[in-house]
C-alpha positions in Angstrom: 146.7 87.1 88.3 142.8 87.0 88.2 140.3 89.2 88.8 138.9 88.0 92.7 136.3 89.5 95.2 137.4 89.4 99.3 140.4 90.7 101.3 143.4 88.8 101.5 147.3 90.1 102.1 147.5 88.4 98.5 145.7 90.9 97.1 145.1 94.6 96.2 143.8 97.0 93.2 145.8 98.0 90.9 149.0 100.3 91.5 148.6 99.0 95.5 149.1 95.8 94.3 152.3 96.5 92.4 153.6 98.3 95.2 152.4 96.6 98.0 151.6 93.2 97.1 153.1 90.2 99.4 152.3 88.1 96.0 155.8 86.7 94.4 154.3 87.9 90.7 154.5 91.8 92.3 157.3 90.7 93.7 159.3 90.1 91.0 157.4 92.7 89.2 158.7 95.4 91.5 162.5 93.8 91.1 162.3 93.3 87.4 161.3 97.1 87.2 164.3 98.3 88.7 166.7 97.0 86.5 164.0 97.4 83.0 161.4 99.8 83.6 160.8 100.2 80.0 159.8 96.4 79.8 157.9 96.4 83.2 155.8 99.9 81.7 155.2 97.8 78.8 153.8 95.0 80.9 152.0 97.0 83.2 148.4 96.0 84.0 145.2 97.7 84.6 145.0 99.9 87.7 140.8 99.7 87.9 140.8 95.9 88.4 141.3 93.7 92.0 144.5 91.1 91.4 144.9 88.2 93.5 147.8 86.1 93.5 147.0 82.9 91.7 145.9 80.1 93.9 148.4 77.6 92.8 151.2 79.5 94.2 149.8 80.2 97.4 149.0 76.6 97.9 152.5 75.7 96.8 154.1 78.3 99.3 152.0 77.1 102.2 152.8 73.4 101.2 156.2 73.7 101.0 156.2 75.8 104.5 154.2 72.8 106.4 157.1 69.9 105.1 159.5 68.8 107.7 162.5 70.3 105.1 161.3 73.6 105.6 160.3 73.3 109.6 163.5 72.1 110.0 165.7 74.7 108.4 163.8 77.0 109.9 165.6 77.4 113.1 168.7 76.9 111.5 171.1 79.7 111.3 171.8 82.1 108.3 174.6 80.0 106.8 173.1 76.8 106.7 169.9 78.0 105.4 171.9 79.6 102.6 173.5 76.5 102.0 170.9 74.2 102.3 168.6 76.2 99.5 171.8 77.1 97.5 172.6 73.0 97.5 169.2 72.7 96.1 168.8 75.4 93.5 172.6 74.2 92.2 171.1 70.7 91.8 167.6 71.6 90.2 169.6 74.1 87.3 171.7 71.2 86.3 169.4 69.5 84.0 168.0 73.0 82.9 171.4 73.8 81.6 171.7 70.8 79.9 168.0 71.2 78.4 169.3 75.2 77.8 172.7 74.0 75.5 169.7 72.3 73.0 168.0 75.9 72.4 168.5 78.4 70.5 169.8 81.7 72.9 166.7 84.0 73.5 163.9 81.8 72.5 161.1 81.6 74.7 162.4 77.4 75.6 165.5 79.3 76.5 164.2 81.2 78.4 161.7 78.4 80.1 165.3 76.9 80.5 167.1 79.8 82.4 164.2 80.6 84.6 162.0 77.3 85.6 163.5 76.7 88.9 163.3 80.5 89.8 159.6 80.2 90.9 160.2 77.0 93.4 163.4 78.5 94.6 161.8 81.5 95.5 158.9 80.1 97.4 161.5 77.4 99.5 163.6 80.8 100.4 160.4 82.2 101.5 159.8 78.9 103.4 162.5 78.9 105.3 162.4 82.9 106.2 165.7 83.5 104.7 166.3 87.2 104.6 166.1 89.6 101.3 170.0 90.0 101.4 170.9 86.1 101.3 169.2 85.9 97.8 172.0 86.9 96.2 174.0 83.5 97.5 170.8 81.4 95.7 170.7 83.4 92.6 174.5 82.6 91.9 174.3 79.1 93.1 171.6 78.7 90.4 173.6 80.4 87.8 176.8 77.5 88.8 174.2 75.0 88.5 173.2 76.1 85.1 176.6 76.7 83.8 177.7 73.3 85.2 175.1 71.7 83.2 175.5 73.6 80.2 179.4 72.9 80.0 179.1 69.2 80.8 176.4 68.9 77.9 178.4 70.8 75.8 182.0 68.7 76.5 179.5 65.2 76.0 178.5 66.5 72.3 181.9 67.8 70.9 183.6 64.2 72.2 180.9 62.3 70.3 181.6 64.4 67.1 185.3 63.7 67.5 184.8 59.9 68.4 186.0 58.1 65.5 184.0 56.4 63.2 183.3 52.3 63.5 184.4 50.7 60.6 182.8 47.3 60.5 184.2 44.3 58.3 181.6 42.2 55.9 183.2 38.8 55.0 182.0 37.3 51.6 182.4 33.7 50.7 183.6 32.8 47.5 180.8 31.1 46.2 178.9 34.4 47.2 181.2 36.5 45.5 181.6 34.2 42.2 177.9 34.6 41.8 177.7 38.4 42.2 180.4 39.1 40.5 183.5 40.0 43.0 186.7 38.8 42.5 187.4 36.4 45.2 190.8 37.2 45.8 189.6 40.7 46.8 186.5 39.4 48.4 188.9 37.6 50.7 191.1 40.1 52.2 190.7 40.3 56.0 189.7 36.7 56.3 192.5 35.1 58.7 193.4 31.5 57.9 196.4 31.9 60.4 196.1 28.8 62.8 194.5 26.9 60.2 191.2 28.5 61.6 189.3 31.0 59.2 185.6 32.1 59.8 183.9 31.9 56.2 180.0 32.3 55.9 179.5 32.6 59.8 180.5 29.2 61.0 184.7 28.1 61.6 185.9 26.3 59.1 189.1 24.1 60.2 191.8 23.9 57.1 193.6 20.7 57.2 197.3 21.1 56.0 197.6 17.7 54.5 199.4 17.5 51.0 197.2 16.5 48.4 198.9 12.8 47.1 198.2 12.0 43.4 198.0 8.6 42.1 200.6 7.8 40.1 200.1 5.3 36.9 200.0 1.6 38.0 202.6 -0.4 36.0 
């Protein structure tokens, strides 16, 4: 909202504006006071003042009317429209509900979370000249998209806190373990000399099963 000189159907004073006004802010003003008119009185602006809807969102709305998405869909009958836009808001409230299951409930990044994709879905019904009624399909296809995102996050954290710990294996060569201390024959549990094969200090060390012949005294 900002205070703006002209005529526009984007704009009126005061109480006309909350009434009247075609802008999705008095919009959802007028829907949000329905359900919480204490929170919507507390909110309530100024009625001596000229309010215009912001220019971002009227450029936004008028972009997404002029892409070939929206002028096709357009002539489309009810159901596909619905769920075309229902498709979409699903898909966008997926990674919102996965962003959502890292805040705290009630904080204002939760609520970020719950409602960023209400503003773009709104102005893509509105593209598409989808009637009042059919927003009820959108709304609960972005509340399946949040809960599907929220749930899949939530099942991919509790089965990496159940995932059982690595346990990884440090092999110590004698000489290593003679110098700090370690008794070899501990230090050398786990190393596999089974095939005559055993990996000591990094590298494969072959052991040769030949017996050991001693000289005996020459006569």
């Amino acid at each position: 909202m900002m205070l703006q000189k002209g005529d526009s159907n984007h704009e009126a004073t005061g109480e006309e504006w909350l009434k009247s006004g075609n802008c999705p802010i008095a919009k959802s003003y007028r829907a949000v006071s329905n359900v919480l008119p204490l929170v919507t009185k507390a909110f309530k602006p100024p009625s001596n003042f000229k309010y215009q809807c912001p220019p971002a969102i009227v450029a936004a709305r008028a972009a997404l009317a002029r892409t070939a998405f929206a002028k096709n869909l357009r002539p489309q009958p009810l159901p596909a429209k619905i769920l075309a836009i229902g498709v979409l808001g699903m898909a966008a409230n997926v990674p919102l509900g996965i962003w959502r299951e890292h805040t705290k409930k009630f904080s204002p990044s939760w609520f970020v979370a719950v409602h960023a994709a209400v503003p773009f879905i709104a102005m893509l019904r509105k593209s598409v000249l989808m009637p009042k009624h059919a927003m009820a399909f959108t709304i609960a296809a972005s509340v399946l998209g949040q809960v599907i995102g929220s749930r899949a996050e939530r099942y991919r954290l509790k089965a990496i806190a159940t995932r059982p710990p690595v346990v990884t294996e440090t092999f110590v060569s004698e000489v290593d373990s003679a110098a700090s201390g370690v008794d070899p024959a501990a230090a050398s549990v786990g190393r596999s000399r089974l095939g005559g094969i055993a990996k000591q200090c990094g590298e494969a060390v072959e052991w040769k099963s030949t017996r050991l012949q001693v000289a005996g005294p020459s006569a």
